[in-house]
Every structure is written in structure tokens, then in C-alpha cells.
N, C-alpha and C positions, 0 to 999 in steps of 0.2 A: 566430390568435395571431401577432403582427407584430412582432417586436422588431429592435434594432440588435444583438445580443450575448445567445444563449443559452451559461445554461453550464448543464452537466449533473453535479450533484454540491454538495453544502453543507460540505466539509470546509475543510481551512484555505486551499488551494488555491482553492476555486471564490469563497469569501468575500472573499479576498487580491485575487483579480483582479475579481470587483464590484466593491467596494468603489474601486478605485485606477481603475475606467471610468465609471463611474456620475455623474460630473462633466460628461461629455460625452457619456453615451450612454444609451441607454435597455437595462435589463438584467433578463432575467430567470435565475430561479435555481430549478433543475428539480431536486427532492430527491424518494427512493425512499418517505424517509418525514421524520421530522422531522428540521427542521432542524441539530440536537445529536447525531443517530445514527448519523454516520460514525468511520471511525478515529482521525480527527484527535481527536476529543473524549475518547478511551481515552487519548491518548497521554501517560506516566507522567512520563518521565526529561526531558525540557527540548529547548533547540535549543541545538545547537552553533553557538559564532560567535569569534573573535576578537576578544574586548572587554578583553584587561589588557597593557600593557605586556611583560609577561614571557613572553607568547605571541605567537605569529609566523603571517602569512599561511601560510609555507612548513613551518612544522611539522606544521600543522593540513592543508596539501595533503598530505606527507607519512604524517603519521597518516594519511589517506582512503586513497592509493596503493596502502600497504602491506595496510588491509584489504581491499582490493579487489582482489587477488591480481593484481597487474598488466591488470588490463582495464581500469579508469580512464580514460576518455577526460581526458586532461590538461587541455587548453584549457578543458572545459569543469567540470573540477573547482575551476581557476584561479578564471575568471569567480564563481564561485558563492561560494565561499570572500571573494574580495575585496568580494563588493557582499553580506555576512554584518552586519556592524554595522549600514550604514544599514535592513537589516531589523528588523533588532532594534530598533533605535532607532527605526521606524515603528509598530511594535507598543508601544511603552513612549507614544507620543503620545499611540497610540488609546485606552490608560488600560488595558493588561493587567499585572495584578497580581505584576509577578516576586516572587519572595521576596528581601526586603531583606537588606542586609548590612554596615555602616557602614563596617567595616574596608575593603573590597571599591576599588578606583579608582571604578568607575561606580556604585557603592553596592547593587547588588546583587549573590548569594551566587553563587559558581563552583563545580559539582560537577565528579566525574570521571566518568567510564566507560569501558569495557572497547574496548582501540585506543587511546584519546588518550591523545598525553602530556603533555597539560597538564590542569589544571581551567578548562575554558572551555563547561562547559554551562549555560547560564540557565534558571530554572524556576522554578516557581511552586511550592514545597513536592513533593509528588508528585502533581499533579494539571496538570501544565503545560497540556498540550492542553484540558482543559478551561476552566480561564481564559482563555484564549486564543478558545475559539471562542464562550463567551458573552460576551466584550467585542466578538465582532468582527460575532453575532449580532445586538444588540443596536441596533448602528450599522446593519447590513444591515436590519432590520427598521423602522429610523425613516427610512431613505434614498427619498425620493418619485420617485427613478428606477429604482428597485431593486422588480420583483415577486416573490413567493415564489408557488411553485407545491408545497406541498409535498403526502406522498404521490402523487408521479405517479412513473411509470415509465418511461424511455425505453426505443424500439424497436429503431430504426434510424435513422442519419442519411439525408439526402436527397440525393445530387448527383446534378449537372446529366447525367451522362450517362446513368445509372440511367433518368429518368423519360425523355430521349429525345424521340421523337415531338411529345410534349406539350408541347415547350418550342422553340420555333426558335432561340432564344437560348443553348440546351447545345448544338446543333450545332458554335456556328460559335467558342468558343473553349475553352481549358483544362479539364475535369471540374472543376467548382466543389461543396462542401458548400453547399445553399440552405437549410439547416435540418433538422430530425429531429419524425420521428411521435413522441409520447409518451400512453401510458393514464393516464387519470384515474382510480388505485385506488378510489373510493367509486362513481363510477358506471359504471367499464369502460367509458365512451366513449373513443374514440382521437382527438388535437389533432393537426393540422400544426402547427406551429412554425416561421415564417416566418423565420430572422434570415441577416443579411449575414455574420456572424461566430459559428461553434459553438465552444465549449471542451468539450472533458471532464473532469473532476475527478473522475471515478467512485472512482478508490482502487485498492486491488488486489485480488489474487485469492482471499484465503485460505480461502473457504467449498471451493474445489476441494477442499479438503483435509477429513481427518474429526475430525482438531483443530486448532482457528485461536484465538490471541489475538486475532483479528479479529472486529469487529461481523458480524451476521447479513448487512446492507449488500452486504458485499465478495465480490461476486460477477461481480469480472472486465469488469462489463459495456460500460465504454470501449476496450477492449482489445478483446472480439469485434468493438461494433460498425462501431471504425476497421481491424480486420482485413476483415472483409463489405465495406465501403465501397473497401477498394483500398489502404490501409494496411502499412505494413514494419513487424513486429517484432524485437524484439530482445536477447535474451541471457535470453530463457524459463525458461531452466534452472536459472536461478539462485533460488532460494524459502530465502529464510531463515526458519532456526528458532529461537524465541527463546528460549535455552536454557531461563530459569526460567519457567515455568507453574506456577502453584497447584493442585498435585494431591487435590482434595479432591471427592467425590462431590455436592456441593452447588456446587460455587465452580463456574459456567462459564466455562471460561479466561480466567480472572481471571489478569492480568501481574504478574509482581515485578520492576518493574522493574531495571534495569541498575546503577542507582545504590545499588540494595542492596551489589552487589560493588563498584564504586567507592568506597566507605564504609566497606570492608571485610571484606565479611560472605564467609564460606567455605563451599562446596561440600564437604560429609561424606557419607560412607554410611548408610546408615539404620541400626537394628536389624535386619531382615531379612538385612542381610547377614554376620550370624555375627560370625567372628571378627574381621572388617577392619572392624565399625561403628565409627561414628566417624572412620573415616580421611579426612585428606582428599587427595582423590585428584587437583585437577587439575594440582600440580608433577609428577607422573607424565608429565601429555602435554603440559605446555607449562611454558616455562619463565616466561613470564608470569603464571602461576597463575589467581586468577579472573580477571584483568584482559585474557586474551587475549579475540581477536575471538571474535565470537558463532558462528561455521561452528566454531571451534577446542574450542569450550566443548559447544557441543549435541553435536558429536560424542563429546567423550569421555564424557557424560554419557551417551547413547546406548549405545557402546561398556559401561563401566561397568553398564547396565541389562539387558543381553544377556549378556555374561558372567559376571554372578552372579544375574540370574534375578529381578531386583525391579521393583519395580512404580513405583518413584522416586529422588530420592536431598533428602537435605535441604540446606537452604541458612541457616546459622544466624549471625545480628549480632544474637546475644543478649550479646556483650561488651559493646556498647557501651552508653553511660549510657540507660536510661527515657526518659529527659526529650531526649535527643538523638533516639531513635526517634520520640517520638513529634510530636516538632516538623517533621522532613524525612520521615516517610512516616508522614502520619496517614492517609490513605486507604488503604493496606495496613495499619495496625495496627488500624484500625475495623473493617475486614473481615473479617480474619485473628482478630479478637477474635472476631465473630460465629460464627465458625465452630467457638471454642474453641482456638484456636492464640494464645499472649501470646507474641510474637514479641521480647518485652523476656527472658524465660525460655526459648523453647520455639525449636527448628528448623523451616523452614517446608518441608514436603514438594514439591519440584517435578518437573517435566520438560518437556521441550523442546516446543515446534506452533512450527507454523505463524504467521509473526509478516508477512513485508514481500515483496512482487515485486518483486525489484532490477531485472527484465527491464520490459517494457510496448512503447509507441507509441512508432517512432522517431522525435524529435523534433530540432529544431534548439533554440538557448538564446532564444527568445524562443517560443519553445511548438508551433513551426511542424510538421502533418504531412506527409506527402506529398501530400494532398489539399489545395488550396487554398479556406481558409476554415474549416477543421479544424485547430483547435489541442488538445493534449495538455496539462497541466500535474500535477504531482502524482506519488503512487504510481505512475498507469494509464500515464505516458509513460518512455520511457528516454533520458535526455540524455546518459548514459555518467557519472554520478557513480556510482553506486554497485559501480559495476566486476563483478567475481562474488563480492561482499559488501559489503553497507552496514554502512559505521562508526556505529555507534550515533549518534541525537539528530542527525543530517546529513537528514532526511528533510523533517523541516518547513522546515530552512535551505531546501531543495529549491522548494519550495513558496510560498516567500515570494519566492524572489529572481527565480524564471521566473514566478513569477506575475504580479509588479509589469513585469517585460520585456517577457511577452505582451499585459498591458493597454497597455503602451508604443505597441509595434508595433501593434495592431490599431486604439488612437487615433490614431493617424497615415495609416489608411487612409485614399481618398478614397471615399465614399460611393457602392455598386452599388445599381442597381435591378434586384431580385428580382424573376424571373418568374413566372409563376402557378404555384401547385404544386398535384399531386394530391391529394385527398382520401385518407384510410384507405378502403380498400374492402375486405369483408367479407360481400359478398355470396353467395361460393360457398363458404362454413365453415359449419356447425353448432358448436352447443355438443356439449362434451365428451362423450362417454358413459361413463368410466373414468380418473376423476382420479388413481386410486389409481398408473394407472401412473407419473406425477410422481413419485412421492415414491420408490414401488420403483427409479427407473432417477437419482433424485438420490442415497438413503441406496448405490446400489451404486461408483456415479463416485464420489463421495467412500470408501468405503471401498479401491476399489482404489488409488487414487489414494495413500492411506497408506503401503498396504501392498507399495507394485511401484516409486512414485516420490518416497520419501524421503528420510531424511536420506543411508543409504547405498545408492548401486542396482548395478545388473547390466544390462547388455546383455539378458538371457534375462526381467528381469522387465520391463523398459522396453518389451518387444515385448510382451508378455502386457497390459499395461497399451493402449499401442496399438491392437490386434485388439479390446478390450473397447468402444473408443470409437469405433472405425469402427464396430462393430456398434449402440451407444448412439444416434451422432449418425442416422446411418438413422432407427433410431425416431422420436426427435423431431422431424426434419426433416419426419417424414411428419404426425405430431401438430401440428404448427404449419402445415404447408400444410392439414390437413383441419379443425380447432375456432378455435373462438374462442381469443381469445390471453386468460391470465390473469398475474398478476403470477411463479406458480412456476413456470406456462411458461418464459416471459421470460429469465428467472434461471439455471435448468436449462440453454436454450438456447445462454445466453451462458457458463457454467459446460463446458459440453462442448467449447466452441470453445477456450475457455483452455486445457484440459488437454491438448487437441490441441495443442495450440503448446508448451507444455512438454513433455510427451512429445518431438517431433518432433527439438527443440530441443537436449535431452537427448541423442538418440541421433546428433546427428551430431557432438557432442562429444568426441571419443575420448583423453580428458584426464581428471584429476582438477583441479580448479582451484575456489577459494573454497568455494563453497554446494554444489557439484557435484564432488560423492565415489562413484567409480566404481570397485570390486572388475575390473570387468576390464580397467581403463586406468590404475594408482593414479598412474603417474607424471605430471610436470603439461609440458607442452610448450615450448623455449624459444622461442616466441614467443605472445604473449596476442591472439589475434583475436575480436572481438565475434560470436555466432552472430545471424546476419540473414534473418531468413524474408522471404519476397514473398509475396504470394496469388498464384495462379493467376489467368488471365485468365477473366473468366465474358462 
């Protein structure tokens, strides 16, 4: 497999940057499974951008800053923000469906959400990401430079120093990415992948966790395998939770979205909680009420769930008119009907998971990793926007505007000639003889993971969590050099190297700052430094 530009991942990210190379380059597109099954496609509440007169580049930097508790990399919050319209306005070409708005300057509708002070999110009713990535599908699928690979798996990328020996060409300059193995989920064959230029687009981490608003997908996998390859991460620590989740024994973290609260809908206590039901509690912790940052929200939520002992709290925009509910969140009221909740009458039961990795691959703004020929884009990289919290609906901004960068920069290379690369070899494994252990050493990572590296931690659970994954990675390490690799291998694999890194990440934080709430550091430190891992030398 020979291409100019693999990318590893089908979200809006991997789409964004095919699409905007695919002119000039030949491109393939390596997805887990189908094409529609990434985050991006869940995603509810719209993209933030500066599209109305009455809104300002510097408010909208501002808003970011402030949620992102001073860690912000400025310049590159700047950058992102200013080249915000001409995204948008790339995506309104492509023919994705915002929801109109007559009154509106650009004729489509401006929601709020929690951080911004303005109404400058664009969205597509509550189904943003998903019109988005079937328009953007669509084009990917009819583009004759553009291959889909989907259901495949990637392994590991390839650089030039890695293979060594085999190449006289890695000798004699810079460690180069020359491409990445990837399995073929239907026939467990494993592909070299020949390309001048890799991207990752994988997404984030949230399966690490044992509740994730996130697709089954998001399993870290860019993140381990630019960590293995020689890779810097960055600011790990930080795992937003997204305060509402649909707590219902059928719904699998099914999101409410943001825009519920922007709308106006309020956070109450349930019945279970006695005499204070009905109350609503978050002018208690914030003077923003529902509208404060999401680290501000999950926690009190959190807080509030622990101290009276319940199992949720409700979120109810049963004020508002019928016909208003069901025109801006038909996809939660379809749902939420299904399940027996009339969210035009009734409160919807939530609580907080696991939602976004603000941390990932240190990247430069046109998607650059430390390895040359290895780009990051998306969730999986950290360009420093999201600081130690993402300002809601900033994520796909993310994604559209380093995406279109890194197609930039990598169109303007001049053309390398790739040297021969190894084969998958699998000669000295057997198959498995105890798969069961996958599943016992995934269901335990993720539950410790809950329960030692959550919303609030401790120094004393952070180590307990640590010693559980030194011990984890062992096993696996040993299961992957002896069997065949299978896709929950894979996953697993790259699932224990994230958490490693959060962990790690975590404990040399001796702060409480954004997403990262620490009982024995609560105070926050005056100065905001990024936490920076290197891998060791192998």
C-alpha cells in the first residue's frame, strides 16, 4: 500500500485534511470501523466561531482563556479563533446543513453555551457533527484520489530509525515516519502502509474511563502510538467531564448536550434527595449558575451526588414552549421519548463521564509532531487551545482550522523517496490460548481508572491507580510479544499506555487547576505551566 498522505482516523479532523489534500495528492483514509463511527459524528451542540458583528475575535479568545484556567497557549488560541469564519464558511460550501435563521447577519441560528459570552455557536439543530460528517463523507467517498480503508486497525507507525539496518537511508539523516502497519479486521492480515506523510486523527481517550460520552472508537490510539514512536505529550491530566449524561439504564451515554443549559434549562435535585428536591443547586457553587465551565459544573454535580447520596440530579427546560424543544433538540426529545422521559413535561436524569482529552500529541499549528512526517490533528494532538479545560463547541473549530494548516504544509512539501520497508512479521507468535484475559485486564483499567482518576483525586489514589498499570502493562506487553495481535489487543494496548500518561501526568501536578481537582493540592499555583512528558530512550 503506496500512498502520498495516510491518515489514521474518519472524524472531522481526518475528513477536513483529505478532503483540502486530495487535489494534489493521493490519500488514504484508515478507519477502525465505519466511516460515521467516530466522535465527531456524536457531536451535539455546533462550532464555535465569530460569525456576528456583535461578537469579537478577543471576546471569544477571552471566553477560551478564562475556561482554560490560565494554561492557554495564547498564540495559538489567537491563530485558531481568527481563521474560525473562513472554516465555517468552508463547511457552508461543502453544503452542510446549519440550521437557518432569517433574522441572524449570516442567516444562520447563534446558540450559547456554558463559558461564552456571546451566542456564536453554529449548528445544525442538535445533531451538528452529524451533518457535518455526512456532508463531508459523502464528498470523501466520491473523491477519486481519496481511498477508504475502512474496518482496519492501525498498529504502530514506522520510522526510519525503528527499522535501522534495513534501510541505509535512516542512517544517514533525521528519524523520519515512513508509514504505519495496519490489520485488516475481516481477514487479520497486517498492511505496510507506504506514505511520505502520516496524520493521526484518532480522537481521544475516553473508553480509558468506565463511563465515556464517547464512541466505542476512542481508545487513545494516536496518542500511544506517537508516544512508542518518540513523541512529547502534553497536559494528560486534564479529561473533561461532561457534566450532563443521560442516566438511564438503557441510554448508553447518550449526551445532553450543552445547549440544553444555554437555552436555559436548570440543574435540580431529584426526589431522592428529600427535603432539598427540586432545588436548584448550582448558584451554590458558581455564580454563573448553569452557564459556568464544564470542570465548574461536573464538579458540583459530583460534589452534590456524594453528599446526599444519589445516584443523579435532574436537568429540566420543561419551561420552555413544545414546539421550541422540539424544533432545537429533536434528537434528545426522540430519544428521551423512547425511553419515556417528555422532556417538554418531565426533568431529564443526568450525570457527568467522561466527554474530551484536552491533553494529547505535542503539536505545532499546522499539525507538526516531533517526529518528522508525523502529523497530529484533532482531539489526539495538543496545540495548547484547550488549556486545562475546553470551552465547549471550540473542539471541531480545532479540527477544521489545523486541519486545513496541516493539508497546507504538507502540500507544499517537496516530494521524498520512500525506502523499502519491512514486512509485518509474525513468525515467532501463536494464537491466543486465553482471550478472556483482554477483557478481565480491560473491564479492570477502566474501572480503576473511575474510581482513583476522576473527577476529584488524591495523591494516595493516583499511586494506587499507577502500581495497578505497571502491573497491567507487564501483562499485556507479554500478550502482544507472544499471540497474534487481534483488534482488543490493539486497543487494550494502546488504552494502558494513555492511562499511563495521565496518571504520570497527574501526579506531577501539585495544583488544583481546570479539569484537575486535587484534595491534597486544592490551591492553584501563580504561574500556569503545560505538564510535558518525553518518552524515554529505547
Amino acid at each position: 500500500m503506496k500512498f502520498d498522505v495516510a491518515i489514521v482516523g474518519s472524524g472531522l479532523a481526518g475528513l477536513s485534511v483529505a478532503l483540502h489534500l486530495a487535489q494534489t495528492r493521493t490519500v488514504a483514509i484508515i478507519s477502525k470501523r465505519a466511516l460515521l463511527d467516530g466522535a465527531s459524528n456524536w457531536a451535539q451542540g455546533g462550532i464555535a466561531a465569530v460569525l456576528d458583528s456583535g461578537d469579537s475575535h478577543e471576546e471569544h479568545i477571552n471566553d477560551t482563556l478564562v475556561a482554560g484556567a490560565g494554561l492557554c497557549d495564547e498564540p495559538a488560541t489567537r491563530y485558531i479563533v481568527e481563521h474560525g469564519r473562513e472554516a465555517i464558511e468552508w463547511l457552508i460550501e461543502q453544503g452542510v446543513p446549519f440550521t437557518r435563521d432569517a433574522a441572524a447577519e449570516m442567516g444562520f441560528h447563534l446558540t450559547r453555551e456554558g463559558g461564552h459570552s456571546q451566542r456564536r455557536i453554529i449548528h445544525a439543530a442538535d445533531a451538528t457533527g452529524h451533518a457535518v460528517q455526512l456532508t463531508l463523507e459523502q464528498k470523501v467517498r466520491a473523491h477519486p484520489n481519496i481511498t477508504l480503508f475502512e474496518q482496519h486497525c492501525a498498529i504502530d507507525v514506522i520510522s526510519s530509525d525503528k527499522i535501522g539496518a534495513r534501510s541505509a537511508h535512516a542512517q544517514a539523516v533525521t528519524p523520519r515516519c515512513l508509514g504505519l502497519y495496519v490489520q485488516d479486521e475481516k481477514t487479520g492480515n497486517v498492511l505496510t502502509f507506504e506514505a511520505e506523510h502520516t496524520v493521526l486523527c484518532t480522537g481521544g481517550a475516553g473508553k480509558t474511563y468506565l463511563y465515556t460520552t464517547n464512541p466505542d472508537t476512542a481508545t487513545g490510539d494516536g496518542i500511544a502510538m506517537a508516544w512508542r514512536a518518540g513523541c512529547r505529550v502534553s497536559n494528560m491530566e486534564f479529561i473533561q467531564f461532561h457534566p450532563t449524561c443521560l442516566y438511564h439504564p438503557f441510554a448508553k451515554s447518550f449526551l445532553i448536550t450543552e445547549a440544553i443549559r444555554g437555552e436555559g434549562g436548570r440543574l435540580l435535585l431529584p426526589p431522592e434527595a428529600g427535603a432539598a428536591a427540586g432545588t436548584r443547586f448550582m448558584p451554590m457553587h458558581d455564580e454563573r449558575g448553569e452557564l459556568a465551565p464544564r470542570d465548574v459544573v461536573a464538579r458540583a454535580i459530583d460534589f452534590e451526588m456524594k453528599k446526599r447520596g444519589i445516584d443523579y440530579v435532574n436537568l429540566d427546560i420543561s419551561h420552555q414552549p413544545p414546539e421550541f424543544l422540539k424544533e432545537h433538540f429533536p434528537t434528545i426529545y426522540a430519544r428521551c421519548l423512547e425511553l419515556g422521559i417528555d422532556i417538554t413535561k418531565q426533568p431529564i436524569p443526568v450525570v457527568p463521564a467522561v466527554h474530551f482529552t484536552c491533553g494529547g500529541i505535542v503539536t505545532d499549528l499546522a499539525g507538526r509532531t516531533d517526529l518528522q512526517g508525523l502529523y497530529a490533528v484533532g482531539e489526539t494532538a495538543c496545540t495548547g487551545l484547550h488549556g486545562a479545560n475546553r470551552l465547549a463547541s471550540n473542539s471541531l473549530l480545532e479540527c477544521l482550522v489545523i486541519g486545513r494548516a496541516c493539508a497546507q504544509f504538507v502540500a507544499a512539501q517537496p516530494k521524498f523517496e520512500l525506502p523499502a520497508l519491512p514486512q509485518w512479521d509474525e513468525s515467532r507468535v501463536t494464537n491466543a490460548d486465553e482471550e478472556v484475559v483482554i477483557s478481565h485486564n480491560w473491564d479492570e483499567l477502566r474501572r480503576f481508572m473511575w474510581n482513583y482518576v476522576g473527577i476529584v483525586r488524591t495523591t494516595k489514589r493516583l499511586e494506587r491507580a499507577q502500581h495497578r498499570i505497571v502491573m497491567l502493562k507487564e501483562e499485556i506487553d507479554e500478550y502482544y510479544r507472544n499471540f497474534r495481535i487481534t483488534h482488543d489487543l490493539l486497543e487494550l494496548r494502546n488504552l494502558v499506555d494513555v492511562a499511563g500518561l495521565i496518571v504520570q501526568s497527574a501526579l506531577s501536578r501539585q495544583e488544583s487547576r481546570g479539569l484537575h481537582f486535587s484534595r491534597d493540592y486544592p490551591a492553584t499555583l501563580p504561574k500556569a505551566l503545560p505538564s510535558v512528558l518525553t518518552p524515554p530512550r529505547r
